[in-house]
Structures are given as C-alpha cells and as structure tokens.
BAMITI-449390 format. One record per residue: z negated, x negated, y of N, C-alpha, C, O in turn. Coordinates in pm, whole numbers, padded with zeros to 5 digits, always signed. Atoms other than C-alpha are relative to their C-alpha. Layout:
# residues N
ZXYZXYZXYZXY/...
***
This chain:
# residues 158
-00001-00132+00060+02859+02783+03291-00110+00007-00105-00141-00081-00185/+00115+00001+00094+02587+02896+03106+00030+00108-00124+00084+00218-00112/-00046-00084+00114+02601+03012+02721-00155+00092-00006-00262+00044+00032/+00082-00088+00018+02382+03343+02636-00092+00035+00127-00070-00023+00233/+00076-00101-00091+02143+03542+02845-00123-00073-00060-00112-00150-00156/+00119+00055-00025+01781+03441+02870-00041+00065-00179-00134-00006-00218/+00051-00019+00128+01710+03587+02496+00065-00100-00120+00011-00128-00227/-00031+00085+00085+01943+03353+02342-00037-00125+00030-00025-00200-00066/+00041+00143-00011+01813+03020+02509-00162+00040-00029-00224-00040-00098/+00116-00027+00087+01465+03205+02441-00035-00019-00120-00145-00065-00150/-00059+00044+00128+01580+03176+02107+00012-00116-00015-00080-00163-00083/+00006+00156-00001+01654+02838+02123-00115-00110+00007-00121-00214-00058/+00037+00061-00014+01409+02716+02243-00142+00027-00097-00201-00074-00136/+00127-00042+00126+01093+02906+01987+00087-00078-00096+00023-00171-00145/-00022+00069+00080+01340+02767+01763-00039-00148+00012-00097-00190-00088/+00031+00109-00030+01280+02458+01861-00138-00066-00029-00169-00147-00117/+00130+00029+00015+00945+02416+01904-00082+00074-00154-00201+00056-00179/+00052-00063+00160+00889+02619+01519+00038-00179-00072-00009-00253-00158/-00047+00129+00125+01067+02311+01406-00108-00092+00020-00175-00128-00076/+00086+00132-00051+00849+02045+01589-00142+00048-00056-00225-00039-00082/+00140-00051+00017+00538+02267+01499-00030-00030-00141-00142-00059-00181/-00001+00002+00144+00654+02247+01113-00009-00180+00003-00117-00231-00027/-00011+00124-00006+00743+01876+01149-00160-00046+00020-00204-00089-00087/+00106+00001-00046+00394+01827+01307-00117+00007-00168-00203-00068-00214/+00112-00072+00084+00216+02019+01017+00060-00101-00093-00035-00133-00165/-00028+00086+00138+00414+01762+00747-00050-00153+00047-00074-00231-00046/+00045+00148-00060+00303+01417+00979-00134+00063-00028-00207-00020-00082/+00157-00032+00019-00020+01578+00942-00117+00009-00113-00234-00026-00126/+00013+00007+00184-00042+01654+00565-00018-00120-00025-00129-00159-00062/+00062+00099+00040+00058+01288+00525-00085-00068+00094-00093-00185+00055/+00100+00082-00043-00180+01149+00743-00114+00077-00086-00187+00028-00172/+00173-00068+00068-00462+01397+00625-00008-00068-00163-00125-00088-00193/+00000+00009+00114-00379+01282+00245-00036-00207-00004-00110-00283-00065/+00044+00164-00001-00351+00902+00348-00126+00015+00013-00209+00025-00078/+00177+00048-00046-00674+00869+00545-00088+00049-00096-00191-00019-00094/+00074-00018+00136-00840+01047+00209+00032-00075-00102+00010-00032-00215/-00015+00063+00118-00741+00797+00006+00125+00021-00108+00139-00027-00221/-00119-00045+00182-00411+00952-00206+00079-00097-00028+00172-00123+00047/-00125+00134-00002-00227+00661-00328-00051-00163+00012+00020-00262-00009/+00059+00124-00074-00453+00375-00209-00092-00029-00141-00166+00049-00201/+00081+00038+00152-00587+00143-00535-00050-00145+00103+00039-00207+00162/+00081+00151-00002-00815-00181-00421-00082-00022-00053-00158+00062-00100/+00055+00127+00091-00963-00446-00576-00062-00105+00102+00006-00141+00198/+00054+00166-00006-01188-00759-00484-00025-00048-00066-00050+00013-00170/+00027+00136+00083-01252-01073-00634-00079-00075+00073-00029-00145+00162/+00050+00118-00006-01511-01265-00579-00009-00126+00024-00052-00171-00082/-00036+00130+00051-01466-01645-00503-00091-00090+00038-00152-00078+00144/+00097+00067+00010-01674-01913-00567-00158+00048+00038-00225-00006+00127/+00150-00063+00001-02021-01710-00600-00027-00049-00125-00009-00169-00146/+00112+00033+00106-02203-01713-00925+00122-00016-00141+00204+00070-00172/-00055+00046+00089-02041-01875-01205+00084+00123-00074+00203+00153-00068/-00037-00124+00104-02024-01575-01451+00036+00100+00090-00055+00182+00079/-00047-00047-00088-01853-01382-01183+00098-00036+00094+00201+00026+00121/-00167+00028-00079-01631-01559-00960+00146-00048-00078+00184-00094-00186/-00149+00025+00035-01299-01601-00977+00057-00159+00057+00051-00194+00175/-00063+00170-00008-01145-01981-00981+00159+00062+00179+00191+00175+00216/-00092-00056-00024-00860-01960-00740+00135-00057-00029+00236-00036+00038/-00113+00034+00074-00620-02130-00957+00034+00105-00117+00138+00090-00181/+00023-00067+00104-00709-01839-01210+00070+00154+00055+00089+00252-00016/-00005-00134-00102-00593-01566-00871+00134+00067-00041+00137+00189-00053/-00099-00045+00029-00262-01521-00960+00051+00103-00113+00108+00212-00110/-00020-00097+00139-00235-01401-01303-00096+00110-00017-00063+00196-00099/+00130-00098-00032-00572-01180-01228+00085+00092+00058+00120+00191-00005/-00063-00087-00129-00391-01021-00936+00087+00071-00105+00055+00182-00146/-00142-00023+00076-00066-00982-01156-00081+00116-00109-00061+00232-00072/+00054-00092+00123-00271-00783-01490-00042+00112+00111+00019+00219+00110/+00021-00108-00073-00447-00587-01203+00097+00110+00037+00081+00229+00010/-00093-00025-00052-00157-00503-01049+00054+00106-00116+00070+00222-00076/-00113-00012+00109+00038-00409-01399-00071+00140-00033-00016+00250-00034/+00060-00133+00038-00270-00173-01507-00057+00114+00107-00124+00215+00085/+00045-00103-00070-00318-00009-01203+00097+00088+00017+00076+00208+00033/-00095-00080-00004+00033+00083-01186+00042+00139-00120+00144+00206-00104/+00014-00018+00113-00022+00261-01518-00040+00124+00034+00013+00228-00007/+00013-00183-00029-00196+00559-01360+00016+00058+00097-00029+00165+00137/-00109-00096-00131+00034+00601-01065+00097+00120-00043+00165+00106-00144/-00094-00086+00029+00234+00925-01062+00111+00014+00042+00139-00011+00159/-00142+00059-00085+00574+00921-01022+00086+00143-00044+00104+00187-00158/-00007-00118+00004+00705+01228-00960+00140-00008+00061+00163-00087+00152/-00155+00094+00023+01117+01228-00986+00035-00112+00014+00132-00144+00083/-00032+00123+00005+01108+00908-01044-00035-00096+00075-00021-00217+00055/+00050+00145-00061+00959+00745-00785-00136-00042-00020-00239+00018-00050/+00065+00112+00068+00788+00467-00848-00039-00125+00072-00085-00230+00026/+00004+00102-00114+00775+00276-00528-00156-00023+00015-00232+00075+00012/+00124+00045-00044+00444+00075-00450+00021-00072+00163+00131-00097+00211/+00013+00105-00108+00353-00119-00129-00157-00087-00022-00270-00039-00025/+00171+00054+00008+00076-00427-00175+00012-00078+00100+00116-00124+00147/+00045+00167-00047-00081-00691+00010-00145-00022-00048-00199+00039-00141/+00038+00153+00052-00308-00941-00029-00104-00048+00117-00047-00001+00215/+00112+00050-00097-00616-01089+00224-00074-00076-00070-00049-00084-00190/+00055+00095+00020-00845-01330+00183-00149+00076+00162-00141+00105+00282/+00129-00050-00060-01189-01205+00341-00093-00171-00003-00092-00255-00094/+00152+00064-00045-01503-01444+00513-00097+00087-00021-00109+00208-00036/+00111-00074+00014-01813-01431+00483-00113+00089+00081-00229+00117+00051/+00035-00062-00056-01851-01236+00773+00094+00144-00009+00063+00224+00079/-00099-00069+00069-01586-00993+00634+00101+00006+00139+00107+00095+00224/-00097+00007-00140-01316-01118+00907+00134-00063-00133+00120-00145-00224/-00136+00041+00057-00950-01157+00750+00020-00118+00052+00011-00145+00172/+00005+00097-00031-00891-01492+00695+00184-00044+00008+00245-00114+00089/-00190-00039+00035-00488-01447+00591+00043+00044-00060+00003+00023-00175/+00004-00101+00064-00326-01198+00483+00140-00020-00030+00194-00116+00025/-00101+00063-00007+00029-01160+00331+00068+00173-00081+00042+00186-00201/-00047-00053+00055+00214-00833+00257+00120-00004-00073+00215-00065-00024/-00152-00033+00128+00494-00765-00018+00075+00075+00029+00184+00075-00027/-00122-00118-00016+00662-00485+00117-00013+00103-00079-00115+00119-00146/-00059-00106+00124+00795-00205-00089+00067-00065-00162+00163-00137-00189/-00105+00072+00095+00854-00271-00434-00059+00117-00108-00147+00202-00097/-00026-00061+00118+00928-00137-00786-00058-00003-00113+00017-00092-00151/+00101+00063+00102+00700-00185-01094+00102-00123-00088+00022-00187-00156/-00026+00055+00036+00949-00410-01239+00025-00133+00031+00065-00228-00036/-00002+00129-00076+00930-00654-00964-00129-00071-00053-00152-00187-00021/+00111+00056+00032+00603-00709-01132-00041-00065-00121-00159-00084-00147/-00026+00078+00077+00704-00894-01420+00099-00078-00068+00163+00027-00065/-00003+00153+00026+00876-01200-01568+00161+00019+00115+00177-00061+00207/-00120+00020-00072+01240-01111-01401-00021+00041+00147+00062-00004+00226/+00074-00026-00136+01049-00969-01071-00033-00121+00087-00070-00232+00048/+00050+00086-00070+00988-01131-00774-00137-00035+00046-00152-00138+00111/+00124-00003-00025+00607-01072-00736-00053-00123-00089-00102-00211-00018/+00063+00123+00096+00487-01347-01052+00019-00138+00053-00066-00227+00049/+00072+00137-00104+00612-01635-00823-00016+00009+00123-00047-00089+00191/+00044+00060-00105+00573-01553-00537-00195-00003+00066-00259-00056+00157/+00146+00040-00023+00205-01487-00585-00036-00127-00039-00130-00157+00035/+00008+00074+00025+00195-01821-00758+00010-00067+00150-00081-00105+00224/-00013+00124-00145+00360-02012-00443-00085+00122+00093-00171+00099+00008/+00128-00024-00098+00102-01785-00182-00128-00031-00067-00223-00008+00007/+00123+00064+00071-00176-01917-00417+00005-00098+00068-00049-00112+00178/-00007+00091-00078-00073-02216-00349+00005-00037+00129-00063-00132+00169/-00013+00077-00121+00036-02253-00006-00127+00061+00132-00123+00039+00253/+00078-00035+00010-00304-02053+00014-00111-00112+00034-00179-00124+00136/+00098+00102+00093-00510-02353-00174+00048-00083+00125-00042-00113+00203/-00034+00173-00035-00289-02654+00020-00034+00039+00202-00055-00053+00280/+00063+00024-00151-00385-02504+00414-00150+00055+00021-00193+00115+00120/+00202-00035+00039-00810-02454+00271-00028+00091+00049-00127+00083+00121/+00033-00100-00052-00794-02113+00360-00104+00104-00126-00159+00212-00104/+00109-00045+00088-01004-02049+00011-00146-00057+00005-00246-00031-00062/+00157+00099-00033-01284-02298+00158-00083+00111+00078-00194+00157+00050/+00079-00116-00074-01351-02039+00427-00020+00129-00002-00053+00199+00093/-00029-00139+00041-01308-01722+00213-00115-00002-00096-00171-00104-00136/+00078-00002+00075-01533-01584+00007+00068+00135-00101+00037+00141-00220/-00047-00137+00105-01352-01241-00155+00185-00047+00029+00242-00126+00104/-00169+00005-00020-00950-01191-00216+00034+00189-00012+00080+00243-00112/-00078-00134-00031-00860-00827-00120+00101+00043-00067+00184-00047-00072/-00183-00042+00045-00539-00645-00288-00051+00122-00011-00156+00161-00061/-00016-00139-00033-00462-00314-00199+00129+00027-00071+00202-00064-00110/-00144+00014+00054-00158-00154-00341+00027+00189+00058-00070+00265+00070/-00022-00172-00065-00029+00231-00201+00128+00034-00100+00233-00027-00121/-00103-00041+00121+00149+00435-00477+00093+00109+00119+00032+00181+00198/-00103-00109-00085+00443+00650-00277+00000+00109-00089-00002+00218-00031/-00024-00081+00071+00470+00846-00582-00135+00086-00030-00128+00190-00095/+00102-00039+00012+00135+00930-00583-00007+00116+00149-00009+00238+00131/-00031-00076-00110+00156+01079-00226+00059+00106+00038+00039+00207+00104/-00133-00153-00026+00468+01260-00254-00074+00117-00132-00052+00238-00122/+00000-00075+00094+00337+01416-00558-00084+00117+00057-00047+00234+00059/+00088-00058-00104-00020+01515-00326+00114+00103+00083+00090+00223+00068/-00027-00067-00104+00214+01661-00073+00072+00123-00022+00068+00228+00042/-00086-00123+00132+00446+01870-00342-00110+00146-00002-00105+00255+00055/+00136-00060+00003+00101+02009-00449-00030+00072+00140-00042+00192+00116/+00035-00025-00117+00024+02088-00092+00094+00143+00045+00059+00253+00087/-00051-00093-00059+00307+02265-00020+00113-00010+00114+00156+00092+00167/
***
C-alpha cells in the first residue's frame, strides 16, 4: 500500500536531497577552510646542520613541548573548545618521511606536567634516538590542528 499521492513522495524526496545538498555545502566549508590552512600551526627544526642553528636531539623534546604550549596560546576556542590534534615526523634529506607518530586528539592540559604529552614525547625521543632514525633525518616536523579554531571559521561562515 502506498502512503500519499505522487506530491507527497515528491515531497519527500526534494526533501531529501535539500538535506544532502545542505550537508554537502557544510563537508565543503570544512574542507574549503582546511585545505586553506584554518587551524593548521607547523614548525621545523633543524637537525644536525650548522651549529648556531640546529637542534641537538636530546634538546627535541622540551623544544617541541614550549612550541607546543605557545602556539596553543593563539588558538581560538570558541565555547570552550579547546581540542588540538598533533603529530610529529622526522623528514630526510630528500624530504621523504622517515617516522612519523601521531597523538590523537587532545586537550591543552595534556600538555603539561600532569598530561600525557611531556613523557611521552620524551620516550618517542628516545625510542626515536635508540632505532637511528635521527642519523637519517635531517628536520623534525610538528604540526598541530586547532578544532576550535575551525569551528570558530565555520560559525563565521555561516
């Protein structure tokens, strides 16, 4: 048995496709806002180049960590969120990823002393250093993507 006459599944179905069309136009926003950059903070480091310039990589950790602390500083966090996502690479000197190691989603408070980010960049330093994957690197990558920065872009948007 069929419900309504050809104007109400007509109905149905523009409804339908308005939604997917709107849906569409918000996957689109955030892609258009990602691929411009909204939200996206990186950094390199140097390693072992010219004295007065590189970075040690026993020195990577706590570098990373201050970076990290002041970049979060002019993220916007717009009701409250406050969510980041980083990782971490290790670049050659043909700029080929040598290993890379993301963090996930996390909170700015994961990013100091009671946080889980301070050791576990320590132990990926290390277990970094102990399989010589800084012998065949020459830069250290860190990216970090503010969510709150994004949503705020997309508010703005509309």
């Amino acid at each position: 048995m069929r419900m309504g006459g050809p104007a109400v599944q007509g109905n149905m179905i523009l409804a339908s496709l308005i939604r997917r069309l709107r849906q569409g136009s918000a996957e689109s926003k955030v892609r258009d806002a990602v691929e411009a950059g909204v939200g996206v903070y990186h950094m390199c480091w140097e390693l072992g180049g010219e004295p007065a310039t590189a970075v040690r990589p026993d020195e990577l950790d706590s570098i990373v960590l201050q970076w990290c602390r002041a970049t979060m500083t002019q993220m916007r966090r717009p009701y409250g969120l406050d969510y980041v996502t980083m990782a971490l690479s290790l670049v050659g000197g043909e700029s080929e990823e040598t290993v890379r190691h993301s963090f996930g989603v996390l909170r700015p408070s994961d990013f100091y002393a009671d946080g889980p980010v301070p050791a576990t960049l320590t132990q990926l330093m290390e277990q970094w250093r102990a399989a010589g994957y800084f012998e065949s690197s020459r830069w250290l990558s860190t990216v970090m993507f503010s969510w709150g920065d994004l949503t705020r872009e997309l508010l703005l948007a509309g």
